[in-house]
C-alpha positions in Angstrom: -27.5 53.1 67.5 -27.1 56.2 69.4 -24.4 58.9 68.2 -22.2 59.8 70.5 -21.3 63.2 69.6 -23.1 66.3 68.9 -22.7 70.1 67.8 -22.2 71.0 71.0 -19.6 68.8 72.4 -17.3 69.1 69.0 -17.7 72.9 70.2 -15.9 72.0 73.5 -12.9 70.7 71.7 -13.3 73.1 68.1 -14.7 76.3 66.7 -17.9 75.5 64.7 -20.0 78.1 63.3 -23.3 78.8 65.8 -25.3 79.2 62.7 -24.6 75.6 61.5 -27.7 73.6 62.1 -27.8 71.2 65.1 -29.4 68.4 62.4 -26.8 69.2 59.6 -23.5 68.8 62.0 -25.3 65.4 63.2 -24.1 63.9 59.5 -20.7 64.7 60.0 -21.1 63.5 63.9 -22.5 59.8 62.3 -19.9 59.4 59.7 -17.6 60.0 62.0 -18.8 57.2 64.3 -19.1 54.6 60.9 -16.3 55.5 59.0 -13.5 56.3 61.2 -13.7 54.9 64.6 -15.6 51.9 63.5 -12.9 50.8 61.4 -10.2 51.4 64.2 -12.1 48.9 66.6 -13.9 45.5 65.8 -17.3 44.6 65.4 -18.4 44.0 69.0 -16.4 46.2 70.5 -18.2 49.0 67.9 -21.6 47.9 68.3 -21.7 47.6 72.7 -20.3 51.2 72.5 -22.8 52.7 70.3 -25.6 50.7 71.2 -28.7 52.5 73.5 -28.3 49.8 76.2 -24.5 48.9 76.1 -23.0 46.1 78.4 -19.7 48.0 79.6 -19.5 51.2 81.2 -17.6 53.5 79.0 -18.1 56.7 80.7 -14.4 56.9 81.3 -13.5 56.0 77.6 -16.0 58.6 76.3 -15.2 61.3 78.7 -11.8 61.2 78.9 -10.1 62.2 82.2 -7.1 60.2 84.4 -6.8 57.0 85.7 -4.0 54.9 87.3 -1.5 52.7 85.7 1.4 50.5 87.3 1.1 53.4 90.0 1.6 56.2 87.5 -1.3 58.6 86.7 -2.1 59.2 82.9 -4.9 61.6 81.3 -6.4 61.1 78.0 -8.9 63.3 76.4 -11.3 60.2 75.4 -13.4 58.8 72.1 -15.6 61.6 72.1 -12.8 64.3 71.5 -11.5 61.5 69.0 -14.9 62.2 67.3 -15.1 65.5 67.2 -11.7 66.0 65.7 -13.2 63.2 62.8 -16.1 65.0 62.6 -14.4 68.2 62.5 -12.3 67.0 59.4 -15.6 66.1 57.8 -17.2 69.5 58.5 -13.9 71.5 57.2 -13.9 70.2 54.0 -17.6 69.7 53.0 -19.2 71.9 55.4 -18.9 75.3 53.0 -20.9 73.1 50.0 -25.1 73.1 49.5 -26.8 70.7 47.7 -29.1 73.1 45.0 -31.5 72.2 41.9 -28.8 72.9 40.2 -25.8 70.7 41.6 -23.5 70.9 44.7 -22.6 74.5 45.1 -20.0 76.8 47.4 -21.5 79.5 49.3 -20.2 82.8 48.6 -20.0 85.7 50.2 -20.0 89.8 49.8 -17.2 89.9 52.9 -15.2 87.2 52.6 -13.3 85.5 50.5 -13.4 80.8 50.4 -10.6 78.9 51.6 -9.5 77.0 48.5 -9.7 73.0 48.5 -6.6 72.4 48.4 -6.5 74.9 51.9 -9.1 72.8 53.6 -7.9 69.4 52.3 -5.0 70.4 54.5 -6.9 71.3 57.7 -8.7 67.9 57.1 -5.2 66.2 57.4 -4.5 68.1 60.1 -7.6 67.1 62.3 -7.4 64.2 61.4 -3.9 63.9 62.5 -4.7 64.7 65.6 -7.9 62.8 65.7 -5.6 59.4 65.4 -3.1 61.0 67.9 -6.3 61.3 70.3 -6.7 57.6 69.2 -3.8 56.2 70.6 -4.4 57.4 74.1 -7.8 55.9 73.9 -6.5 52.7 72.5 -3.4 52.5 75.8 -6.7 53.2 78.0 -8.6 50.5 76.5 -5.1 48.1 76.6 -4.8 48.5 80.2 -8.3 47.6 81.2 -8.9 44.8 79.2 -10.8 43.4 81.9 -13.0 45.9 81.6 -13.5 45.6 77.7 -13.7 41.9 77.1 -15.1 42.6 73.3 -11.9 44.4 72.9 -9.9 41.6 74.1 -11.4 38.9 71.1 -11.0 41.9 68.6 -6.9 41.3 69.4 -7.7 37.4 69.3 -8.8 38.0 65.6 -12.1 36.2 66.5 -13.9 39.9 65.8 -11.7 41.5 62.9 -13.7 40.7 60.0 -12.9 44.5 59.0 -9.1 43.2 58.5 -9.7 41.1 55.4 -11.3 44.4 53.8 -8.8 46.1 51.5 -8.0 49.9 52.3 -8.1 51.2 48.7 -7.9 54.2 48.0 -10.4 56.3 45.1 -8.5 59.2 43.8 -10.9 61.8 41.7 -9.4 64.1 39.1 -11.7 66.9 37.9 -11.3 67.4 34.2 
């Protein structure tokens, strides 16, 4: 499975810190990829886009740009902005936290002061607000070249939505 986002091209879209490691914004980059876009697409469709030698070209889909419709030009920013605005949500609200000996911790600092969870649970809803708003411009790509994304087609069929008899529950933690 190949990631299709990295440090650097969530940087095109967002402002992430330059002294972030490369390897630790790569987590955020794969749960983006298996948590939120895999659930928006079926399992073939998923797997032929992240997979190293995939069937369809999706430059176009990844990339973004514009394309013709019905003799109407549109534009769309593409999956991998989609990702990074994911990713991005991940990054805002767990990024600040360090796994020590002694627990997970917050790092402070002499000049500056944390946002407060409740602060970056916000930006997270934000992002990824506009991460699903990114969505849907990929998804009306995707709808009018069907052709082109056969595996896309059979997800709409229901032969590839096993991910639609899953329930969406939802775990709420309170700290006490």
């Amino acid at each position: 499975m190949r990631i299709l986002i990295d440090k650097a091209s969530v940087g095109k879209y967002l402002s992430v810190s330059a002294f972030r490691k490369v390897e630790d914004f790569e987590r955020y980059a794969r749960e983006a990829q298996a948590f939120d876009l895999k659930p928006l697409v079926c399992e073939d469709f998923y797997q032929d886009l992240v997979s190293d030698t995939p069937q369809r070209d999706y430059t176009l889909l990844l990339d973004g740009g514009s394309y013709i419709h019905e003799g109407r030009g549109y534009e769309f920013a593409g999956l991998k902005a989609v990702l990074a605005y994911f990713a991005y949500a991940r990054y805002i609200f767990t990024g600040h936290q360090i796994d020590t000996p002694y627990g997970v911790r917050g790092k402070v600092y002499q000049d500056g002061e944390g946002v407060s969870q409740s602060e970056r649970r916000d930006l997270r809803g934000l992002y990824v607000q506009n991460a699903n708003e990114l969505w849907e411009d990929c998804k009306r790509y995707i709808e009018r070249h069907k052709r082109q994304f056969p595996e896309w087609e059979r997800c709409e069929q229901g032969r590839c939505g096993e991910q639609d008899n899953r329930g969406r529950g939802r775990v709420r933690i309170t700290l006490i």
